[in-house]
C-alpha positions in Angstrom: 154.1 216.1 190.5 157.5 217.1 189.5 158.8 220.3 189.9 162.0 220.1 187.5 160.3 222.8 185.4 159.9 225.1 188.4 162.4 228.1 187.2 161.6 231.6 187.1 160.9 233.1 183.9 161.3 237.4 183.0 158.3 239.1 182.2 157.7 238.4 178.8 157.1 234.5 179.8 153.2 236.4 180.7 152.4 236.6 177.4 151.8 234.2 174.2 153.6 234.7 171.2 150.7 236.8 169.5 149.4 238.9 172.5 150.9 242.2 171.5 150.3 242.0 168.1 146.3 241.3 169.3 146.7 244.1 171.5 147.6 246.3 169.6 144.5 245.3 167.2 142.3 245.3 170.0 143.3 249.1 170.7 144.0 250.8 166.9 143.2 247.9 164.4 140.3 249.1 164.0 140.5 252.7 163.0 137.5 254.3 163.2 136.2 256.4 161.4 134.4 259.7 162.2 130.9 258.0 162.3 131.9 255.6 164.1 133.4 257.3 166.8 130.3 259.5 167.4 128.5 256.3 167.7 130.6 254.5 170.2 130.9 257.9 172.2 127.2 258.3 172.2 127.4 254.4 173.2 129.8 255.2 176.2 127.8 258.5 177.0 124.5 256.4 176.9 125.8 253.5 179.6 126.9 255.7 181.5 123.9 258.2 181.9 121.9 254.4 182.3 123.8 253.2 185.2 124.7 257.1 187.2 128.1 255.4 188.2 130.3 252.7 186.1 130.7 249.8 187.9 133.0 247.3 187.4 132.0 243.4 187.3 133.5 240.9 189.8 134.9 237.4 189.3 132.3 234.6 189.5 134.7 232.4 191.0 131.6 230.2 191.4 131.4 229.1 187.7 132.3 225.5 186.0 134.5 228.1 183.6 136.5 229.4 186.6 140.0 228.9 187.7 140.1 228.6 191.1 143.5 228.7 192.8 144.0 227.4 196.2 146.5 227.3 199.4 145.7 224.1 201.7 147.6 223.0 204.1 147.1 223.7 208.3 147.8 226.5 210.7 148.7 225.3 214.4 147.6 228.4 216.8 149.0 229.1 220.3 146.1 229.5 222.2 142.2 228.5 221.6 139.9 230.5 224.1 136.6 229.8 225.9 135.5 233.7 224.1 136.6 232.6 220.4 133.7 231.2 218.6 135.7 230.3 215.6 138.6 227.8 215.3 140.4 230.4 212.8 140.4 233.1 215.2 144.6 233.9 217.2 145.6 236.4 219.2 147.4 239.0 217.1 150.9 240.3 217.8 148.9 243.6 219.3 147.0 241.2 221.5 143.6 241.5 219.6 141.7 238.7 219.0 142.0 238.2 215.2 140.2 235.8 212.3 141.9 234.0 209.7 138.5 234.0 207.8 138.9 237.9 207.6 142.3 236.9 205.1 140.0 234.1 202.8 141.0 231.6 204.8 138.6 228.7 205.8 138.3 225.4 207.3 139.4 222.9 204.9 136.8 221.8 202.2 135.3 218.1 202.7 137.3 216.1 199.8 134.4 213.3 199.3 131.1 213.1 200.9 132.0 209.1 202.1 135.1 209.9 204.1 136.0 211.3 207.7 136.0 215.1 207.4 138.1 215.8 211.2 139.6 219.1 210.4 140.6 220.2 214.1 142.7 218.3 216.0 144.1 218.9 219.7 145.9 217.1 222.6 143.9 216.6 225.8 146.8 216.8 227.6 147.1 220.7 226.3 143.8 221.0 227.5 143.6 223.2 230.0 140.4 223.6 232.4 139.8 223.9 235.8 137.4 220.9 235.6 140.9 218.8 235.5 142.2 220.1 239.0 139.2 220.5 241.2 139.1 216.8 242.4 139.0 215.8 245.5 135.9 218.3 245.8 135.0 219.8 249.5 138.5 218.2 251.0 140.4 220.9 252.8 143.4 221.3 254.8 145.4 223.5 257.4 148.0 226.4 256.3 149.8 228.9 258.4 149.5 232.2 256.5 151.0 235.3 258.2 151.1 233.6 261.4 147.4 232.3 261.4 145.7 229.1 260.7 143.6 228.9 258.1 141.6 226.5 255.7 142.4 225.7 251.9 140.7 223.3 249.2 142.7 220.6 248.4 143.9 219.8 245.0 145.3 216.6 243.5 148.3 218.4 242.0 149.4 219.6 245.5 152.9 218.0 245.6 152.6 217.7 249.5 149.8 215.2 249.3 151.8 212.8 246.9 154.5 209.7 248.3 156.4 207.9 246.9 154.9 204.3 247.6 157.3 202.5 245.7 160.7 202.0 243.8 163.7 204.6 243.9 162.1 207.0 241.0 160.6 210.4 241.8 157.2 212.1 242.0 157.3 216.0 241.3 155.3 219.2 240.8 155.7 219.7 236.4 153.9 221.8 234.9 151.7 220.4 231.6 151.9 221.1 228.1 148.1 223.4 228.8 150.7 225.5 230.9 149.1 224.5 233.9 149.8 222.2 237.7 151.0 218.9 237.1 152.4 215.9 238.9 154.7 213.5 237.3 156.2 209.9 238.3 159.4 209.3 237.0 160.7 205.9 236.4 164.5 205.3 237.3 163.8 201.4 235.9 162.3 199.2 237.6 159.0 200.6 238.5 158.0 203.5 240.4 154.4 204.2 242.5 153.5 207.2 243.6 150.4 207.3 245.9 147.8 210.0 246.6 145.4 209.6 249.8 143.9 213.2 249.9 140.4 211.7 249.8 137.4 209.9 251.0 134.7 208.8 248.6 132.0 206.8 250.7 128.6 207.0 249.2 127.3 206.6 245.7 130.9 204.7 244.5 129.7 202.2 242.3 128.4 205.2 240.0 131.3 207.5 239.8 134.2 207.2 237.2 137.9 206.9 237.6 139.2 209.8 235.2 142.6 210.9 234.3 144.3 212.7 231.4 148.2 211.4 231.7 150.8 212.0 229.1 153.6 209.1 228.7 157.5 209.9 227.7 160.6 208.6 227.8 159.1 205.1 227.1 160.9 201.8 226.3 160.4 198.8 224.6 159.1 197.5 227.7 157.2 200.7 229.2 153.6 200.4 230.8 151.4 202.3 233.4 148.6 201.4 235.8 146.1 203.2 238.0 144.8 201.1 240.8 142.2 202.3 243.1 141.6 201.4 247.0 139.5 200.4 249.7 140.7 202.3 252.7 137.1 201.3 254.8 139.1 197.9 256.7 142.4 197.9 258.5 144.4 196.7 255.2 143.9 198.6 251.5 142.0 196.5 249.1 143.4 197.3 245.3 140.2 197.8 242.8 141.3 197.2 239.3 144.0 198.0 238.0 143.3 200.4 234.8 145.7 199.4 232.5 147.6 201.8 230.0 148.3 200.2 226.6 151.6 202.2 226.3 152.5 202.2 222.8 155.4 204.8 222.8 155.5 208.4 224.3 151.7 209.8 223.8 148.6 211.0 225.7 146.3 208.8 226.9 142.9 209.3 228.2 141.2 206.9 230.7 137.6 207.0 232.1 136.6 203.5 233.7 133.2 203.3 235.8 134.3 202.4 239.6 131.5 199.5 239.9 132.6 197.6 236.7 136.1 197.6 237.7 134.9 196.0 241.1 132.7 193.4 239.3 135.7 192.7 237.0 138.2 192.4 240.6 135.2 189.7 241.5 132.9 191.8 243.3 131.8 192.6 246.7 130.9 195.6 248.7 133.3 198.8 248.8 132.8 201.4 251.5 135.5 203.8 251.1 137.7 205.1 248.8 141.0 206.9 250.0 143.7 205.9 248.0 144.8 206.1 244.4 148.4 205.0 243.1 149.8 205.7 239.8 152.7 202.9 238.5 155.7 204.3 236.1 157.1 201.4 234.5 160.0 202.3 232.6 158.5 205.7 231.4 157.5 208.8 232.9 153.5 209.3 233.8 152.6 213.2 233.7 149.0 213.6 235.5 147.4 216.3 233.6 143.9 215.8 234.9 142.5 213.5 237.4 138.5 213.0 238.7 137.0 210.6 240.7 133.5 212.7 242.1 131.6 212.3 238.2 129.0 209.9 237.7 129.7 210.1 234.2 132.5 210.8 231.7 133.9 213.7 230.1 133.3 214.5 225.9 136.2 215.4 224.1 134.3 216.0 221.0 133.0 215.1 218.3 134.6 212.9 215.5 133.6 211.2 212.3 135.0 207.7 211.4 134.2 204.9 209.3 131.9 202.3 211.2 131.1 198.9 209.8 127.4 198.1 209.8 125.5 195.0 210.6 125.3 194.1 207.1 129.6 195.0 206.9 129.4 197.9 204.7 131.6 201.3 206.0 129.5 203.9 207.0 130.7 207.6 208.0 129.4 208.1 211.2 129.7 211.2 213.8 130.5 209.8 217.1 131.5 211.3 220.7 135.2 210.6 221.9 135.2 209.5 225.6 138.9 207.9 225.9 141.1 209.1 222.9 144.7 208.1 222.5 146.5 211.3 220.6 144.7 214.0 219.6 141.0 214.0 219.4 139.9 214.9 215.8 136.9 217.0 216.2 134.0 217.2 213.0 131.6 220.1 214.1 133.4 223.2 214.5 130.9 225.5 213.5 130.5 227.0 216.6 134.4 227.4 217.3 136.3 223.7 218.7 135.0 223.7 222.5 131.7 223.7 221.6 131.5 219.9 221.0 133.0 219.3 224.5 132.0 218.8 227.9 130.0 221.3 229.3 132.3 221.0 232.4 135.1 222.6 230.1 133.2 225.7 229.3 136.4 228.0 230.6 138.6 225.9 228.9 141.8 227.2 227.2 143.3 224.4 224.2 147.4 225.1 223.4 148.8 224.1 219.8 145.3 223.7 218.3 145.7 222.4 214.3 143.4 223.4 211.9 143.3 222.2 208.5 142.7 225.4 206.2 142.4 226.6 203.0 142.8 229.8 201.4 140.9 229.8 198.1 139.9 232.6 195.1 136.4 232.8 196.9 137.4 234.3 200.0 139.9 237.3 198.7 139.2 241.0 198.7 138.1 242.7 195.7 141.1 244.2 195.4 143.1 241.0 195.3 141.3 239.9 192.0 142.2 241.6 188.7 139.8 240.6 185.9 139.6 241.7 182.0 138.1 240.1 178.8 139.5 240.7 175.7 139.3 240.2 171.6 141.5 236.9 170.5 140.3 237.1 167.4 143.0 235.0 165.8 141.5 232.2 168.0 138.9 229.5 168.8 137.1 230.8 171.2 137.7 234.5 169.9 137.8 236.1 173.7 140.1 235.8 176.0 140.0 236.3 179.7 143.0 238.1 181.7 143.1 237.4 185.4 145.1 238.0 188.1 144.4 236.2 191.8 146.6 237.2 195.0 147.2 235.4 197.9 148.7 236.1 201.5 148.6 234.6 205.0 148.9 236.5 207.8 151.7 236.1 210.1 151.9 236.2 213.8 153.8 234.5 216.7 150.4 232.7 217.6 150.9 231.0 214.5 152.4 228.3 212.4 151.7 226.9 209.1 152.6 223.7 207.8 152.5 222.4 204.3 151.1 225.4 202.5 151.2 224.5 198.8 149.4 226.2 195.8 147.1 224.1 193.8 144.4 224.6 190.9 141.9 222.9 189.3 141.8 222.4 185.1 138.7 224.5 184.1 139.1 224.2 180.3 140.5 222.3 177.8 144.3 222.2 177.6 144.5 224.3 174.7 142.3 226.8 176.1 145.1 228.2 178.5 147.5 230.6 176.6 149.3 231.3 179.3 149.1 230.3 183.5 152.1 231.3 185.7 152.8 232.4 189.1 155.3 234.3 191.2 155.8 234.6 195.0 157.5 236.5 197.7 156.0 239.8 195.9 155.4 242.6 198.5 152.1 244.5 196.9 149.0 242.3 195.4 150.0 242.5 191.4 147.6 243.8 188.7 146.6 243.4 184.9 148.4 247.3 184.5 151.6 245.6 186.1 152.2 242.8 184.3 151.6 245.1 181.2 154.3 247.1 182.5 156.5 244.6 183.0 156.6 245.6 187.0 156.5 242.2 188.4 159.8 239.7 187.8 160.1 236.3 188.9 157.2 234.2 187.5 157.0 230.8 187.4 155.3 229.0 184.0 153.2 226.2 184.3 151.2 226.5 181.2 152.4 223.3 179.9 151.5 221.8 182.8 147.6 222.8 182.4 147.4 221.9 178.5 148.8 218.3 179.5 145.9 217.6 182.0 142.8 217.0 181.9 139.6 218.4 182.8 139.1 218.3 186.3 142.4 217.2 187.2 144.0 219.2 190.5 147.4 220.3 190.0 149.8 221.1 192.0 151.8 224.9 191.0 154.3 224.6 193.9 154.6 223.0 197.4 156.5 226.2 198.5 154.3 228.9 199.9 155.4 231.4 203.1 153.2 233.4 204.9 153.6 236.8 205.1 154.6 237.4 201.0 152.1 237.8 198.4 151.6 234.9 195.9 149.9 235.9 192.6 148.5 233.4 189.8 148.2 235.3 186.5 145.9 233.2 183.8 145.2 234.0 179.9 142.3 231.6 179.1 140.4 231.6 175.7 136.3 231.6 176.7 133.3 232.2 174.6 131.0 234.8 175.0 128.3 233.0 177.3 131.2 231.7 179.1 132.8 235.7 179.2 128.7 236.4 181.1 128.7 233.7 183.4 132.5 234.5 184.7 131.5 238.2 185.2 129.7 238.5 188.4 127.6 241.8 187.2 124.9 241.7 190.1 126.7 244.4 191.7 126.0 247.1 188.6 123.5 249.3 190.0 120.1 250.0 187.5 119.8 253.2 185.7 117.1 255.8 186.1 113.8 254.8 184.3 111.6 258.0 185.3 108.7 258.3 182.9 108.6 261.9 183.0 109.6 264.1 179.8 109.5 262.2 176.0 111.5 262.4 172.9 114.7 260.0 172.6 116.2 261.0 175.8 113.1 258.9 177.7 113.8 256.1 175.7 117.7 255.9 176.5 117.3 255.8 179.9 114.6 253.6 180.2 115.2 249.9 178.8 117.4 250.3 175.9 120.1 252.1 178.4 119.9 249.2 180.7 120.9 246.9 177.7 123.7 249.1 176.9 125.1 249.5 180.0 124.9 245.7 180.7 126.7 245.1 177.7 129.2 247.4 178.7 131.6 249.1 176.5 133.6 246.2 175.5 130.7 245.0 173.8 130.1 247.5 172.4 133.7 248.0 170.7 133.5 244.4 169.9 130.3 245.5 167.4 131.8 248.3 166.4 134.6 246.4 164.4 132.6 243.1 162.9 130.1 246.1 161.5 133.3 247.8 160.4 133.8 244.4 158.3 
């Protein structure tokens, strides 16, 4: 949608041409006389004495009738811990763990019920367990520590246990993008090996997996990368496979091949031993951000839906586990916060950058970010109009990073129905009905045009430009009916009145039924049949 007619407007852009003369209608038209006042104060005495405390009704943003502004758009978060249970919840600037849902935010909304619904997405190679590192299991060497000699676990990203096998590239300690031990071999370009013999696997081989998270950079047109496997149990090395990386520019690629297909595919035979793994750079640099050969089977990364075709080649949406993705793993069930869809073996695991797609809607604000009124229109078709007044704001923090927040709606009513819809932003305070009467608030945007163009049903867009941090409000003058006025007033929050059955006379009957009815009807109503009995 074009934005051409995106240009502030002063504060008298918040009303229609005839709201102030109806106002003022509303308030002194119609002037009452004596009677009549004693009446509607012995109205107002009445609801009040029915319901022991006025209570104001909410927004039922829930109704057909309801305008119900939006922010999508995503959130990347620093860091996703084993002890968050939600994929909204960050670590705040004061180190507490915080939840977007606490703000209105959610996970984005499903947009139709036959398409993937992925909204969490991560890198495995910013993945970050101690599952990755622990390979070769139960291999130790000998340190001199303070003069002594003593015994450490071996890990594959010791730097010491790595050569270079082959070509004139490098093989270094890096560290990942998790944060944590990695080994890289760098490509100078020709092709580069570097070799890792820390290990001895000799029973149960044909069952165990080859695993390895590796992230690819600096690629060219020609750029590949292998992992080959071998036999160390004769006097010469026997290569088993080699797994082959479709490099198709810099990414993150995930392998998990089982050990005894990948000898039936190098044409069989017996293996006894295996000592020796080499890692080829061709024309690129291989980071090693994980590497396992002890599993007998492969590590989840999730769960994803996609679009399958069936035997009968129709797409179906079906929920499947990823085993070796290439990019980020989209995950589907987040319900119980992103790792829970993962391998059990990553149950301390830490995710860096997570994206979440996200949307903060009218349903998840604070009381005191929704203003509401209903008032006469009596010069119109529907003869009541509804006021409101949403606020929006994202928190901000250096865990996070929004992307693409824009402020959208859906058309709830007929075009002629809106009087007036604008919106400002960059506001400090949420904004209420009183300020906009005052003429407190300057900046807002119109886009009532916009809304008596469409159709019903139809999602607009109000701006594409949204920061965190500042408060965006949506102020809307809709014309309703009076059973649309009912349903759009939440009123299950007004408390019951005293209905005691002692004492008689006309005080028992007021605060029995007839003062609930009164106090339901509020005093709106009640004004409102005060001046069509005055006519």
């Amino acid at each position: 949608m074009s934005f051409d007619n995106e240009a502030p407007n002063g504060p008298e852009a918040s009303f229609s041409e005839d709201k102030t003369a109806e106002s003022i209608d509303y308030e002194h038209g119609a002037s009452l006389t004596r009677r009549q006042m004693m009446i509607a104060t012995a109205g107002t005495a009445l609801a009040l004495s029915a319901t022991g405390t006025a209570a104001a009704a909410t927004y039922n943003y829930e109704s057909e009738y309801a305008p119900t502004p939006r922010i999508p758009g995503s959130v990347t978060i620093d860091e996703h811990t084993d002890a968050m249970t939600s994929a909204l919840e960050y670590l705040a600037d004061d180190e507490s763990t915080t939840d977007l849902r606490d703000d209105g935010a959610m996970l984005a909304p499903r947009d139709a019920d036959d398409e993937p619904h992925n909204p969490v997405q991560y890198r495995p190679d910013r993945l970050d367990s101690s599952e990755l590192r622990k390979f070769p299991r139960g291999e130790t060497r000998e340190v001199t520590e303070d003069g002594e000699t003593v015994e450490e676990d071996v890990s594959w990203t010791d730097i010491d246990e790595w050569v270079i096998e082959n070509g004139t590239g490098s093989v270094d300690a890096t560290t990942a993008a998790s944060g944590a031990d990695a080994i890289t071999i760098s490509d100078d370009g020709a092709a580069t090996v570097g070799g890792f013999d820390a290990f001895d696997i000799d029973s149960g081989v044909e069952r165990k997996y080859l695993q390895a998270i590796v992230r690819i950079e600096n690629t060219t047109a020609d750029a590949g990368a292998e992992l080959l496997l071998k036999d160390t149990s004769g006097e010469s090395p026997v290569g088993i496979g080699p797994v082959v990386i479709e490099v198709d520019g810099d990414g993150t690629y995930v392998v998990q091949k089982n050990i005894g297909e990948l000898i039936e595919d190098g044409g069989g035979g017996d293996i006894e031993q295996l000592g020796a793994l080499e890692v080829w750079a061709i024309e690129c640099d291989v980071t090693i951000v994980g590497l396992n050969l002890d599993r007998a089977t492969r590590w989840s990364f999730g769960e994803t839906e996609e679009l399958i075709t069936d035997d009968d080649s129709d797409e179906v949406l079906e929920t499947t586990t990823v085993y070796e993705p290439v990019g980020k793993v989209a995950l589907a069930d987040v319900d119980d916060g992103p790792l829970s869809t993962l391998d059990d073996a990553f149950s301390d695991a830490t995710i860096r950058d997570l994206d979440v797609d996200i949307e903060l809607d009218v349903g998840g604000l604070s009381d005191d970010a929704v203003d509401l009124a209903f008032e006469d229109a009596s010069r119109h078709t529907p003869d009541r109009r509804m006021r409101l007044v949403t606020n929006f704001e994202l928190p901000t923090a250096y865990a996070l990073e929004y992307n693409a927040l824009a402020l959208e709606d859906t058309v709830a009513h007929t075009g002629d129905r809106y009087r007036t819809v604008e919106f400002v932003a960059g506001v400090e305070d949420p904004v209420t009905l009183e300020a906009i009467d005052d003429e407190d608030v300057d900046g807002w945007v119109q886009r009532t045009v916009d809304y008596r163009d469409a159709e019903l049903e139809d999602e607009l867009a109000l701006t594409s430009s949204v920061n965190a941090g500042e408060v965006v409000a949506v102020y809307y003058e809709v014309l309703v009916r009076d059973s649309e006025e009912n349903e759009l007033e939440d009123t299950s929050s007004i408390p019951a009145g005293p209905t005691g059955s002692e004492g008689g006379g006309i005080l028992s009957t007021l605060f029995s039924l007839p003062g609930i009815i009164v106090s339901a009807l509020g005093i709106a109503g009640l004004r409102r049949w005060l001046a069509n009995w005055r006519d």
